[in-house]
N, C-alpha and C positions, 0 to 999 in steps of 0.2 A: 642376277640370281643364278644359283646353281643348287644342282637337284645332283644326288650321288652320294657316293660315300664319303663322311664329314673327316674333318682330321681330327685324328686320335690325339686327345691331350691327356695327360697324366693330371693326379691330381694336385704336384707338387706344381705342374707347368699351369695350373688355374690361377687367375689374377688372385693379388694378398685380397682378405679381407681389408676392410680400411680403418683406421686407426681412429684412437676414440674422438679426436678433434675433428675428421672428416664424417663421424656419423649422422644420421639425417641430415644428408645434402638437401637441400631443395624442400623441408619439410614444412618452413613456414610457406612456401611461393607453392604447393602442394595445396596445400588448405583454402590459400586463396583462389586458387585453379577451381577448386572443388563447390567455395563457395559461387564464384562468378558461374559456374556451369551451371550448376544448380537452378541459382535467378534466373539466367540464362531458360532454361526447360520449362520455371513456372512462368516467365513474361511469354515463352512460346503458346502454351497452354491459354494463357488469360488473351492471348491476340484470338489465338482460334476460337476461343469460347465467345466474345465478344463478333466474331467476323463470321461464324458458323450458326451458331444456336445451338439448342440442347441437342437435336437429331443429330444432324450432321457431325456433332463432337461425339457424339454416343458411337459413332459409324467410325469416327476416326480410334477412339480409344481402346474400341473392338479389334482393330486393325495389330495396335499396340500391343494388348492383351495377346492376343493371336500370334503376335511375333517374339516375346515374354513368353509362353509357353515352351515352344518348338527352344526358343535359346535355353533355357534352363532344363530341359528333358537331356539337352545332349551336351551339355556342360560336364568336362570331363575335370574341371581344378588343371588341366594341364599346366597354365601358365602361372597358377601357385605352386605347381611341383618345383617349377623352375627356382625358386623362393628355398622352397622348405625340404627340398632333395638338399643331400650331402654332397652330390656332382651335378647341382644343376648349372654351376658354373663353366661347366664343359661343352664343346661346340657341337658335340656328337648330342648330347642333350638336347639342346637346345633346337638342333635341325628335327629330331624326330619329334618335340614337342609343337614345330612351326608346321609338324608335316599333319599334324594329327586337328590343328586349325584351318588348314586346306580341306582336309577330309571333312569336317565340320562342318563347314560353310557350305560345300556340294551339295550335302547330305541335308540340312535343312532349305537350301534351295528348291531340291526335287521335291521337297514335303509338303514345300507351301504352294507350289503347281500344282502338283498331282491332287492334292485337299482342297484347293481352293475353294469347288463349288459344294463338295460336303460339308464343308465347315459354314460357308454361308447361310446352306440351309438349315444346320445346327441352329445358327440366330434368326431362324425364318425372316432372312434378308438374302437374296440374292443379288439383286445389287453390289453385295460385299464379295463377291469372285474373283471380278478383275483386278480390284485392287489389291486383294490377299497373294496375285499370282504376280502380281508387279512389285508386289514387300520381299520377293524371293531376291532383288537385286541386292538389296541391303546385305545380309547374310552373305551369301557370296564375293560379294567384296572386303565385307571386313573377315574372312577367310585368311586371307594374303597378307594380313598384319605380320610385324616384324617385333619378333618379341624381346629384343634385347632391353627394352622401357623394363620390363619385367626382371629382368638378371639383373637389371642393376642394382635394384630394389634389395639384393641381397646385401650390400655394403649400405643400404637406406639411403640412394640416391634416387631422389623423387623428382626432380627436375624433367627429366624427356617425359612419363605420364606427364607432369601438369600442366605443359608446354602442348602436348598434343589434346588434352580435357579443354583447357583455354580455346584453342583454335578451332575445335569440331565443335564446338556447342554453340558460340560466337555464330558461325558461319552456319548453321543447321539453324539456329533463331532466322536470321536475315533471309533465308530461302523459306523458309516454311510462312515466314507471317509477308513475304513476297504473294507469292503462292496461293496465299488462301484469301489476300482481295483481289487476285485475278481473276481464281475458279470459284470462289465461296461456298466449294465443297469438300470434303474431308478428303481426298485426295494429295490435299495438300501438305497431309504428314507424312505422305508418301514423299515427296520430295525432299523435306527436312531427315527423313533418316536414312536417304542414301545419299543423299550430301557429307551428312554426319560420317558414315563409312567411310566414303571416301578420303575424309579428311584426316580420318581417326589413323586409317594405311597409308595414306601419303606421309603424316608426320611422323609415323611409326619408323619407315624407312631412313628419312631423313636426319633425325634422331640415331641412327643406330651405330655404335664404333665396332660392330662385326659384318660379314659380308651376309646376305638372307641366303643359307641353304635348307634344303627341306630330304631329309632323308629317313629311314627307317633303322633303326639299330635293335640287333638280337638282344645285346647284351642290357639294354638299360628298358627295352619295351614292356618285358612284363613287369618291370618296377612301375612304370610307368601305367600298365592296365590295371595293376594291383591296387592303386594309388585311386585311378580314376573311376572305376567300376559302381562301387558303391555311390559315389559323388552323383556319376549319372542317373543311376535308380533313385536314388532322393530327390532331383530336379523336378519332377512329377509331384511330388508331397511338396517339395519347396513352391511351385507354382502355386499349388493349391493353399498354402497359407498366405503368398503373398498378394495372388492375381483373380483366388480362388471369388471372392466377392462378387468382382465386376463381371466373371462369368454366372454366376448366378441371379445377379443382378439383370443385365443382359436378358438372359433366358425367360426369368420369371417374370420381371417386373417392365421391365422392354427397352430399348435402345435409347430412348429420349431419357430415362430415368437413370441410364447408365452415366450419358455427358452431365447430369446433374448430379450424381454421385461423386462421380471422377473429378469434377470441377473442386469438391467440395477435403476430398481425401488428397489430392494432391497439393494441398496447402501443408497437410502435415506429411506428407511423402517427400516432397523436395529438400527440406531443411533436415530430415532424418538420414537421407541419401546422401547428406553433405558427410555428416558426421560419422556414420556408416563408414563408407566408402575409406574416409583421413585413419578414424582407428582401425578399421579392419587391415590399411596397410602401414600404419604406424607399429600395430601389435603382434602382427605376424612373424615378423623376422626377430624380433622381439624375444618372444616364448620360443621361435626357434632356434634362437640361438642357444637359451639356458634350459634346451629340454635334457640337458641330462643333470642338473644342479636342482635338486628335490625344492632347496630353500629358492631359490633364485626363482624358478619359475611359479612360484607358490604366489612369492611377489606381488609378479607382474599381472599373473590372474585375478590377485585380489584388486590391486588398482584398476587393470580394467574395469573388474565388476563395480568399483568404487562407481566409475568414470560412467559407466550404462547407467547404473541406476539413477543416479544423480541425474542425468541428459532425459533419460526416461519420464524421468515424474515433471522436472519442468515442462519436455514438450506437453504433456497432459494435460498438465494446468492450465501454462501459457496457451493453448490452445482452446480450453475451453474457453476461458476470459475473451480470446483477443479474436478468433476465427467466427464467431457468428454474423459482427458489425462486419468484417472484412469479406465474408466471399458477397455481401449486396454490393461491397464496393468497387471489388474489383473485378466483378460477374456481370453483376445487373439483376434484378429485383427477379427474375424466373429463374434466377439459381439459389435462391435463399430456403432454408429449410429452418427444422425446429431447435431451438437451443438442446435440445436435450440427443438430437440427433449428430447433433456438431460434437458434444462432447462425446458419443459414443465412439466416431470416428476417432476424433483424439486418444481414444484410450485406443483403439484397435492400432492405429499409426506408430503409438508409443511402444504397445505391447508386443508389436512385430521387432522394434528396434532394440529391447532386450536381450533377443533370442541370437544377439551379435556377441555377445558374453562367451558364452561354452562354445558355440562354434567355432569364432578364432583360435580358442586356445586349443580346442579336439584337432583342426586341420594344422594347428604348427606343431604339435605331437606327433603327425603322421595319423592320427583313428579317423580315417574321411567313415570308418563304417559306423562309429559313435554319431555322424553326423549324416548318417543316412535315417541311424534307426530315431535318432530326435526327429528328422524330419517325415518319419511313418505316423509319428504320433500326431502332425498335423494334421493328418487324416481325419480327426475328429470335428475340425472346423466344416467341415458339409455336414456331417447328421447336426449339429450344433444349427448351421444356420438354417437348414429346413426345419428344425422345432421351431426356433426362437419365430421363421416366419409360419408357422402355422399357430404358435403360442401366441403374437403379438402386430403380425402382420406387418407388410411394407419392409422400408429400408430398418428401420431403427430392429425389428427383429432377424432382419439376415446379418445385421453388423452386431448385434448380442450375440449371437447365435457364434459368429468367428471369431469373437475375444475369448467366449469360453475354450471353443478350442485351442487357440494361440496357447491360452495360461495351463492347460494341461500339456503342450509341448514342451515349454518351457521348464516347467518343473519334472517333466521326464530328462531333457536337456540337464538339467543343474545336476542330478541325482548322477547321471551317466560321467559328468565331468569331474565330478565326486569322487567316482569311484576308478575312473581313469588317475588323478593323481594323487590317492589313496588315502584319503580324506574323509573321514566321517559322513556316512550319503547324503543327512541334511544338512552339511555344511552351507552357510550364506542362505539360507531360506527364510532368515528372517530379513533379508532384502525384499524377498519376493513376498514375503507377505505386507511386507511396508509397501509395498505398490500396489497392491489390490487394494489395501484401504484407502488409498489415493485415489485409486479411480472408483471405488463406492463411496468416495467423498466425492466429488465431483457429481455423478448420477445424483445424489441428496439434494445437493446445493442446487442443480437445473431441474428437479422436481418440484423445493421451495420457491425458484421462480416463476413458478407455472401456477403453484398450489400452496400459496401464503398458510405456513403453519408456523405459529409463534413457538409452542416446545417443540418442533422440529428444526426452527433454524437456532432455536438456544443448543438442543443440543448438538447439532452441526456445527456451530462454533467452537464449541468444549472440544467436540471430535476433533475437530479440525486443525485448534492450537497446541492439544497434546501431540497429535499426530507430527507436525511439524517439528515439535521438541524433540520425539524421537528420532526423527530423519538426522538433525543438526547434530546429535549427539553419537549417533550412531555412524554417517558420514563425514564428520568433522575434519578429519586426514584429508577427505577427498576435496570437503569445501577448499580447505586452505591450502591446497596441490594446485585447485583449478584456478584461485585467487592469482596464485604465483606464477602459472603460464601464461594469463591472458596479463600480468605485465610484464611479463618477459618477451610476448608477442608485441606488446604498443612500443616496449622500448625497442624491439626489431625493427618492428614497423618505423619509429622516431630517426632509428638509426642509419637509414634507407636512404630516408627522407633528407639530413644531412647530406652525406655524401652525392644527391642525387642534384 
């Protein structure tokens, strides 16, 4: 390692971009990186939940939540700058960007010491102190990541991420469900996510074809704070849309109802974080390339939006259908809750993964501030979920309560990305209303099963199969896009297979 001043590279001395045959290197072994992690996290979860119990997973989740906060408060998009900068291909970038992830990691280290026993008291558990000030290791190690995984990503080589997602998840599952039949206390996520760190900087280095320096540069920094600012102030709103729940969960309802919550919402959190994570860095370099070609990136934002909405309503569905038989099964019978509360989740899981739409395309535009002010309007998910629980009580009214907020984010998102690339402000809103009646379809259909009404489920069904007519007709480009990837994937996959 070397710390100093980086060498000046011009931008003509920057590696070519790569050529259209070399584009998305590594994109299918990407996916599958993404999905093995994924299982990966919820097989960790289903060990804990099963070796733990509701408390002790409530203790451990808190932990989680608590470490999810503090990373998203101080998430500066740095290493998407590196992506969607014009020079982030440059060495002198790329050190002050590595320098600013060292800062990072210190800097939530000291927060979660110094907090430790305020924040425990926050969840009137003290017990949770030592552990919140031992979760400061995680943070500080994955500080000293080596970002070049990230630069490469500008030419769409995805290979070193999936390669280092593969290894850290892999190896963070085997320590954590170690771990938790030795101690059979939450402790034991303690160990799986600074395993995970570990792994995630060791491959990062290993992976990298530049040397790791970490410096400060006058000339690219306030691009770079310009860049970040806004990003940080919305990590706060972003928390509270994403994490915001489980803290109030937690608080109100209490730590054992949290591991039971958490049990039940990371069913649909895992497989949405698959798909998350693949488009978010499939589409980014994407619109960033074509953000000065009005048509070009008009495009790509519609497909995406195709591609969300489409992934959107299935998770919805498929989740109400297939997640209530599933968390007795893979939980055990004291994490089972009410059909109607399983599909609410489902929509909140779904609804969150929408909001992957206008953000992509606002941060490969450069508006990180369009995607701070989207993520002020999450704000509304806490008054939301303190109605719904003082309206309706329990969990099933704190998770009404944060979908309404979600879907008023959302639709201040669409408007704002609307007007960012100068589009009509309710452009694609009739996506967005195709998906609330999807999930007041769903709500219908698990109220009918509760409360047998012959013209309610007649007309649920009339709803139900006009509804879907419209989706088919309205998405149809997108159905027979996705049709044509997932065999373009089996014959990748076939093609492998061969050779191998």
């Amino acid at each position: 390692m070397t710390v100093g001043s980086p060498t000046e590279l011009s931008e003509q001395e920057s590696p070519p971009a790569a050529s259209a045959p070399d584009r998305r290197r590594g994109g299918g072994l990407y996916f599958i990186a993404s999905l093995v992690a994924q299982i990966a996290a919820l097989v960790r979860y289903v060990t804990l939940a099963r070796l733990l119990g509701p408390e002790q997973l409530g203790l451990a989740a808190t932990l989680v939540v608590t470490g999810s906060f503090f990373d998203l408060i101080s998430d500066t998009g740095s290493d998407r700058f590196l992506i969607q900068d014009r020079h982030g291909d440059r060495e002198d970038v790329q050190a002050l960007v590595q320098f600013a992830w060292v800062v990072r990691g210190v800097v939530i280290a000291l927060c979660l010491v110094t907090l430790a026993v305020p924040i425990a008291n926050f969840y009137k558990t003290p017990k949770l102190a030592a552990g919140l000030a031992c979760l400061a290791i995680s943070p500080f190690i994955l500080g000293f990541t080596h970002l070049d995984f990230r630069r490469l990503q500008r030419t769409q080589n995805f290979r070193p991420e999936a390669v280092r997602s593969l290894a850290s998840e892999l190896v963070s599952l085997v320590v954590t469900a170690v771990a938790a039949w030795l101690t059979h206390s939450f402790v034991a996520i303690l160990f799986g996510l600074i395993s995970r760190s570990a792994v995630l900087v060791l491959t990062s280095h290993l992976g990298a074809e530049r040397r790791y320096k970490l410096a400060w540069s006058p000339e690219h920094g306030p691009r770079l704070a310009n860049f970040a600012m806004p990003l940080m102030l919305s990590g706060l709103m972003l928390f509270i849309g994403s994490q915001g729940d489980r803290v109030v969960v937690a608080r109100q309802i209490g730590i054992a109802a949290l591991g039971q919550y958490s049990a039940v919402m990371l069913l649909i959190f895992y497989p949405s974080a698959i798909l998350l994570r693949y488009m978010h860095a499939i589409y980014l370099p994407m619109v960033a390339a074509g953000r000065d070609d009005f048509a070009e990136r008009n495009r790509i934002s519609e497909k995406l939006g195709g591609e969300t909405m489409l992934l959107g309503v299935a998770m919805a569905v498929g989740f109400a259908l297939v997640a209530p038989p599933l968390v007795t099964i893979l939980y055990g019978a004291r994490y089972s809750q009410a059909w109607l509360l399983v599909g609410l989740i489902g929509i909140l899981g779904a609804t969150r993964f929408l909001i992957n739409w206008p953000t992509t395309v606002a941060l490969s535009l450069g508006r990180s501030r369009t995607v701070l002010v989207s993520n002020v309007m999450r704000l509304f998910v806490f008054p939301g979920a303190y109605a719904g629980y003082w309206l309706f009580g329990g969990l099933t009214g704190v998770v009404s309560g944060f979908i309404a907020g979600e879907l008023i984010s959302i639709a201040a998102s669409l408007a704002l990305l609307n007007r960012n690339m100068s589009r009509p402000l309710w452009a694609e809103f009739d996506r967005f209303a195709m998906f609330m009646l999807f999930g007041a379809a769903i709500v219908g259909w698990n109220w009918v099963a509760q409360h047998y009404s012959l013209p309610l489920c007649a007309g649920l069904t009339i709803g139900s199969v006009a509804l879907t007519g419209w989706f088919v007709m309205r998405e149809w480009r997108t159905l027979v896009s996705a049709v044509a990837t997932a065999q373009s994937l089996v014959r990748s996959i076939a093609e492998r297979r061969r050779r191998a």
